[in-house]
Structure formats: structure tokens, C-alpha cells
N, C-alpha and C positions, 0 to 999 in steps of 0.2 A: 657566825654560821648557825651557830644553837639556838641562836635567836631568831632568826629566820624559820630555822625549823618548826619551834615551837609557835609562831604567830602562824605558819601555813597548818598546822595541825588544828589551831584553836581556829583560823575559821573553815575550815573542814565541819567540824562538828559543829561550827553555830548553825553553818551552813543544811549542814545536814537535822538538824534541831529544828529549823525553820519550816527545812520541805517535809519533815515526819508529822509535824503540830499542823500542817497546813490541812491537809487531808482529814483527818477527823472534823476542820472547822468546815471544812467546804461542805461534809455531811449533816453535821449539827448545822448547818444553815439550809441547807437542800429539806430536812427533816423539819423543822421551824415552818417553813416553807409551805411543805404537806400538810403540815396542822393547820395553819391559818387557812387552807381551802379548805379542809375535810372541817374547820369550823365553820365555817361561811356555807357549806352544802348541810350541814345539820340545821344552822338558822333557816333555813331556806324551807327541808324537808319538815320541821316543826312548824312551819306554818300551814303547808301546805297539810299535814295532818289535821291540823285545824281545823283549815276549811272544808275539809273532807268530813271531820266528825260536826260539823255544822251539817251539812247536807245530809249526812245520814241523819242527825237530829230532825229535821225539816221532813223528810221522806215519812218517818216515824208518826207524825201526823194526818188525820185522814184528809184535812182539808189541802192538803199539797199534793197527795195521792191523788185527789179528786181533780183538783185544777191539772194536774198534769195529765189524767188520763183525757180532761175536756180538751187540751190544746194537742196532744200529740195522737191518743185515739179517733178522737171525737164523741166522746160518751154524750149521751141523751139518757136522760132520767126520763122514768114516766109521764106522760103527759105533755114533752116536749117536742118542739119540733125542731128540727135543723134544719141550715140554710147552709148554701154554700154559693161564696159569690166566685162567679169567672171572670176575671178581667180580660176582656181582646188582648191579645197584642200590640205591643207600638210600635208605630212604625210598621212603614210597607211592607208586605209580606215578599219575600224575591220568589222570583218563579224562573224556571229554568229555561235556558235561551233555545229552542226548539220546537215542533209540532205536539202536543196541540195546546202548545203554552204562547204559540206566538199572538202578540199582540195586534189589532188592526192597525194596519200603516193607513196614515193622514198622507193625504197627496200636500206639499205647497205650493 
């Protein structure tokens, strides 16, 4: 009977050994977890700094300054002139089904 007793005690507390040690591992892994994103989002955001202090570098020069004011402005230096081309449209223009858009009806 003492035998008994003492093997249901001893796994009582392996028992309970088990479920107390489990908890902290599920953390410690959940926490592991978090790291490896929050490293994976700094590799990410260290590039993207990069490319950002590239473009401020780039910016910083007047020849960039210039080309971007000619395509997004349209700067004209002295003595130049500008053009600007309009392409039609493609394709039929639709016109609304009514007076005084209707079309002449073809007898057949």
C-alpha cells in the first residue's frame, strides 16, 4: 500500500514538473519567435534606409534637381522652347444614346 502510495505521489510531481517546465518553454519559444521577425523587419527596414539615403544623396545634386524639375515641372531654361504632344484618343469615342447625339439611321 506504501508502495502504491509513494509511486502515485512521485508521479504527481513529475507530473506536475512537467506542466510548470512547459510554460516557460512555450514562452521562450513564442519569444524566439518575436525575435526572428523583429530581425527580419530590421533587415528589411536597413535597406530601405539605404535606399532612401541614396535618393537623398541623388536629390543633393543639382543635375537631378534639374532633370526632375524638367519631367515633373516642365522647366525651360532660357532660350528654349517646349512642346507638348497630345495624342487622340484610342478608340471610338462613345456618345450618349439620345438627341442630339443620335446617329443618322441607314435605311436597308
Amino acid at each position: 500500500m506504501q508502495r502504491l502510495w509513494v509511486g502515485t505521489v512521485l508521479a504527481v510531481v513529475i507530473v506536475a514538473a512537467l506542466l510548470v517546465g512547459s510554460f516557460p518553454a512555450r514562452q521562450i519559444s513564442g519569444q524566439r519567435q518575436a525575435t526572428r521577425t523583429a530581425e527580419s523587419d530590421l533587415v528589411a527596414l536597413d535597406g530601405e534606409i539605404q535606399r532612401l539615403q541614396d535618393r537623398v544623396s541623388a536629390l543633393e545634386q543639382p543635375t537631378e534637381t534639374e532633370r526632375m524639375a524638367r519631367d515633373k515641372l516642365g522647366l525651360v531654361e532660357p532660350g528654349q522652347e517646349a512642346y507638348r504632344v497630345i495624342f487622340p484618343p484610342s478608340g471610338p469615342v462613345p456618345l450618349p444614346r439620345g438627341w442630339p447625339f443620335l446617329l443618322p439611321q441607314t435605311g436597308s
